[in-house]
Residue, then its C-alpha position, 0 to 999 in steps of 0.5 A: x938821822x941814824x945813830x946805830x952804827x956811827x953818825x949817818x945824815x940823810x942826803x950829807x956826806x961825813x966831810x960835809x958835816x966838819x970836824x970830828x968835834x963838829x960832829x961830836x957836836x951833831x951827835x949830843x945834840x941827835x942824842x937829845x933828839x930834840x931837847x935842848x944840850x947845855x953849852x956847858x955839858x957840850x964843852x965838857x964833852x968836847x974839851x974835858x978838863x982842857x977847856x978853851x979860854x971862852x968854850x961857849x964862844x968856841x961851841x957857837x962856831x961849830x954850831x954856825x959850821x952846822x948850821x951851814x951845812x943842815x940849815x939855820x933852822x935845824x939847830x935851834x938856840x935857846x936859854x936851855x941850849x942847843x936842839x937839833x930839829x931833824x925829821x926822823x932819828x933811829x932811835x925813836x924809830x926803834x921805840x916806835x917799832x917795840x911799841x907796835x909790836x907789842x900793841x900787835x902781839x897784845x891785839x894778836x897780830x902775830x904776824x905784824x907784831x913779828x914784821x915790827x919786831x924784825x924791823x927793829x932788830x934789824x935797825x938796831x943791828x949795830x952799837x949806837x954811834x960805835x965810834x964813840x967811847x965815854x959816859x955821854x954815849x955809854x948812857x945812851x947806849x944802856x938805855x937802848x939797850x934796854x929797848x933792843x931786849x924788850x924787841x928781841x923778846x917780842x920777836x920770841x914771843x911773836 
């Protein structure tokens, strides 16, 4: 699941993954990779102040819509909401990347710490999901911003 740039599914094409609230649905739930998104936040961010007369019911077909195209077992519903199951997401690459590098550089493996800083850097090369604009991603963004720094400075530093 690559988030950097735009929405990118491994082995799915954009049209398959549905509408654009469809895929406003996948990327909250890569987002959270894992965690459960409340319904509620899910149609707050799809509808705003302009929500559907049962917005949950609405979440659940774009839910289903998903499911059918990634599988039943990759979303996942419970009483704290939706989760996606996904094999790998960049973002979590990247923190693993920044942590080898700086267990390297610690260990001084220069030479790894600098392969693993690179790799980063070149993952993390554009905006978390750069089509998108409001306070559900901009959060995102800041917190891998912050990530992005400390693997720049590792790269210097190694």
């Amino acid at each position: 699941m690559r988030l950097f740039g735009g929405l990118s599914v491994e082995g799915r094409s954009e049209l398959e993954l549905g509408s654009r609230k469809g895929r406003t649905v996948l990327k909250l739930l890569a987002l959270a990779r894992g965690a459960p998104v409340p319904t509620e936040h899910i149609a707050e961010v799809l509808w705003g102040d302009d929500q559907p007369a049962r917005p949950s019911e609405q979440v659940g077909v774009l839910v289903s819509r998903l499911r059918g195209v990634l599988g039943a077992d990759r979303i996942v519903r419970s009483d704290a909401g939706y989760s996606l199951r996904a094999d790998w997401y960049d973002v979590e690459e990247l923190e693993r990347l920044a942590d080898t590098a700086r267990s390297a550089l610690d260990e001084g493996r220069v030479g790894a710490a600098r392969a693993a800083a690179e790799a980063g850097l070149a993952l993390a090369c554009q905006p978390l999901l750069a089509d998108e604009d409001g306070i559900w991603v901009e959060t995102e963004r800041a917190a891998v911003a912050v990530t992005a720094a400390r693997v720049r400075r590792l790269a210097v530093d190694a």
